[in-house]
N, C-alpha and C positions, 0 to 999 in steps of 0.2 A: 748480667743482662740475660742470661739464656736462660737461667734459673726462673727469672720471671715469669721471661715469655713460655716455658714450661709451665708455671704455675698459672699463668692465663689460660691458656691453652689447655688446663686438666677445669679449671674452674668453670668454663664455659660448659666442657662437655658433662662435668656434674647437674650444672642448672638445665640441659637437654634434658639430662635421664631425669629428674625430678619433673621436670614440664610433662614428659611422656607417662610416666606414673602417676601421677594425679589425673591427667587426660583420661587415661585407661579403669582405672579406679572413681571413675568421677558417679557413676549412676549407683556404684558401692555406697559409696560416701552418702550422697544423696538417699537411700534408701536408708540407712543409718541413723540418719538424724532423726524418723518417724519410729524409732525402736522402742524409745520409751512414753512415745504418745501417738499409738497407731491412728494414721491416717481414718476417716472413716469414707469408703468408696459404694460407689452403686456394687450392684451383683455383679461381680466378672463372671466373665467365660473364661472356663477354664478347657484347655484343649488337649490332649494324649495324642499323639501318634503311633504309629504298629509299632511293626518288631524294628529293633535297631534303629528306631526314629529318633530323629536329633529335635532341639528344642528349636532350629530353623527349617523344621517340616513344613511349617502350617505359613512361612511369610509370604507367597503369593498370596492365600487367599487374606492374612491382614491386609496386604496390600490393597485386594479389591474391596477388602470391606469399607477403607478409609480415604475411598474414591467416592463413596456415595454417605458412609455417617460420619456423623460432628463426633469428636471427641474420646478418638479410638487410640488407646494407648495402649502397648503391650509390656509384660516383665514375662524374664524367660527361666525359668529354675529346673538347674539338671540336679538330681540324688545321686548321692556317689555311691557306691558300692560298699565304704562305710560309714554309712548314711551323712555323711557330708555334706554340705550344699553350695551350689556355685549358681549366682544369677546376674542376672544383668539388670537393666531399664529400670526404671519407676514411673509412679506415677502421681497426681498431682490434684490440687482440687479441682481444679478444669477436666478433669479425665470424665468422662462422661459415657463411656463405652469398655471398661477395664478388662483385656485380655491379657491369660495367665496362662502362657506352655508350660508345661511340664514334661520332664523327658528323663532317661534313667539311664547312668553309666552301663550296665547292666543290660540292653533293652530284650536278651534273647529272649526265645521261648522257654525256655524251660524254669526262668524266672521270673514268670508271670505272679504265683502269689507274693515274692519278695516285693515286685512290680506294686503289688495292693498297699502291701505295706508302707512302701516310700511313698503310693502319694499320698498317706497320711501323714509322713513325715515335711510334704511341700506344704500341705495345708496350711499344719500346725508354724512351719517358717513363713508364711505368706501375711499370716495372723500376729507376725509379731509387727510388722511394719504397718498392715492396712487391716482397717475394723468391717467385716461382710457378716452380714446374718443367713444370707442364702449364695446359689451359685449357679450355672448355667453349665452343660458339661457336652463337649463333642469329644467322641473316641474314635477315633480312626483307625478301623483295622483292631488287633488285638488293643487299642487301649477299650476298645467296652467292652472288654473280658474285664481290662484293669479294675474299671470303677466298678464293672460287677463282680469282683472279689472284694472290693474295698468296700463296698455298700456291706454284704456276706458278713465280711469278716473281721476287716477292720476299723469302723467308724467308731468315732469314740463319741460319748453323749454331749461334748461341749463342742464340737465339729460344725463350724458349719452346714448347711442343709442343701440337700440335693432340691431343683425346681425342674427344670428343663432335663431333657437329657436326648442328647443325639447320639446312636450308634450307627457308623458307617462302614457300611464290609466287616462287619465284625463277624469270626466263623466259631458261633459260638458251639456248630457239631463238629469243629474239626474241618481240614479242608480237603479230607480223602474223599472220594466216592465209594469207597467201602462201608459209610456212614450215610451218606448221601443221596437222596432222586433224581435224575435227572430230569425233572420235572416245575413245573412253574407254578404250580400250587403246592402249599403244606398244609398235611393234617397230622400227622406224627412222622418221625425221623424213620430212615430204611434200618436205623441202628444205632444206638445212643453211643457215641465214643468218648471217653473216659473223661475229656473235659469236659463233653454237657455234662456228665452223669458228676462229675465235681460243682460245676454252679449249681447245678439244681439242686446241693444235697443243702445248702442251707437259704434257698430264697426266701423263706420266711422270714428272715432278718431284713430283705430292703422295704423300705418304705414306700405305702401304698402309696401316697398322696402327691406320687409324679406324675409328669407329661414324659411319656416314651417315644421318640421319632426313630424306627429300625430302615434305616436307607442302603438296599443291595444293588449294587451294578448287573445289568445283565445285557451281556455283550452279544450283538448279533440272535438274540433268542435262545442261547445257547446255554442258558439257565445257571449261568455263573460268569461273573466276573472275569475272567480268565485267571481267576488264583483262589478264591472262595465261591464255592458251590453256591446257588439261588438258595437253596433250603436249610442249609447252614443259617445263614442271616435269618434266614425267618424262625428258625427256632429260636429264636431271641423270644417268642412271642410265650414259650413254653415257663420262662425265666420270670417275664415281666408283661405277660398277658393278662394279668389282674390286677395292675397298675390303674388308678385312676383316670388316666387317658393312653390308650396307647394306639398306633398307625404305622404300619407299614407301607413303603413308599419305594418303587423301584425305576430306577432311572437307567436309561438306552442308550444315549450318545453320550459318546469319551466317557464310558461306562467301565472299560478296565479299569484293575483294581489301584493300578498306580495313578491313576487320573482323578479317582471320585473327590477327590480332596477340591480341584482343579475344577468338575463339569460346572457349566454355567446354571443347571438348573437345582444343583447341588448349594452353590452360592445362592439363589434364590431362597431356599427353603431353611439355610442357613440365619440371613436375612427375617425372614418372614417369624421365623419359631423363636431366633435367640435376640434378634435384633427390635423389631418393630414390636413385640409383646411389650416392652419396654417405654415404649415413647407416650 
């Protein structure tokens, strides 16, 4: 009798641990099934976050996006450091709004172009599940370094296409003032430090036939973000100033740098550039 109720007692807690693994694994699974007959979806937005940015950077502002649009789904895909891949979510024919974080075991600075290279590597995983002929791109902080080494250096000819493209706080001179003006307009940099003088040495590789949106914080008039200088961002223009559309745009309130992801007129222009082009 004891033998049993031991054997009861071990059989229940096997069907748990199976309940919980299949639970945990269920958007896996799900995502899997479209492997070998990729889903076909509108254009996602795909989103970067800076340095040491997790791929639940960007869920406030999902949150507010799918307070106001129909049909906002997200899948979140980290690169591992041997190019690995770990993801979550899917999405579905009803998805009408398809956002795709991407985020890198890896996030430091110093591997920034490795950084280039994985998100060719999410791409290429993202393409095995869901069929996109173009793509929408916000970088937050170092990711518009990212997708501006990845446009650079890494895009391969069968890669999806860049349309949209949002950089926010991105310091593409570096975030020293030994590089930098303290100043609110740009005409050229006080000093090109080593990473502009790396994006720029091959911009002739990105493709002209985008919309550029370069969005800098500036806090209190103080001609930076309080962590990226004002003119840093706007050398972004030096990069992809002969892009077929490009604008710079500087925002005031809850303008520090850990905020811009957050400001409401940030979500506005958000809205306006990746969301409503669409409808």
């Amino acid at each position: 009798m004891k033998n049993k109720k031991i054997g009861g007692i071990i059989s229940i807690l096997l069907v748990c641990i199976l309940g919980i693994f299949i639970f945990e694994t269920k958007d896996h699974v799900q995502a899997s099934k479209n492997s070998n007959n990729p889903l076909p979806i509108p254009a996602p937005v795909i989103m970067v976050p800076g340095t040491n940015g997790d791929v639940d950077r960007f869920d406030s502002l999902v949150d507010s996006l799918r307070q106001s649009e129909k049909g906002v789904d997200e899948i979140k895909i980290t690169v591992n450091m041997d190019d690995s891949i770990t993801s979550s979510g899917h999405f579905t024919k009803d998805t009408k709004r398809p956002i795709i974080a991407i985020a890198f075991e890896d996030g430091s600075d110093p591997s920034l172009p490795k950084q280039s290279r994985w998100f060719q590597k999410a791409l290429e995983y993202a393409e095995k599940y869901y069929t996109f002929n173009t793509y929408d791109y916000l970088g937050y902080s170092n990711g518009g370094l990212i997708i501006t080494g990845y446009l650079e250096n890494e895009q391969k000819s069968n890669d999806p296409s860049l349309y949209h493209l949002i950089t926010l706080g991105s310091p593409y001179n570096d975030t020293s003032w030994d590089y930098n003006d303290n100043s609110s307009t740009f005409t050229k940099p006080k000093a090109e430090s080593d990473l502009l003088k790396y994006y720029l040495k091959n911009k002739k590789n990105i493709p002209k036939n985008i919309t550029v949106y370069n969005i800098a914080g500036n806090v209190d008039n103080q001609n930076s973000d309080n962590t990226v200088p004002l003119t840093s961002v706007l050398a972004g223009r030096l990069i992809y100033g002969d892009s077929e559309k490009y604008k710079e745009i500087t925002v005031e309130e809850q303008a520090d740098h850990g905020s811009l992801i957050e400001n409401p007129k940030t979500l506005q222009l958000i809205k306006e550039y990746l969301f409503e082009s669409v409808k």
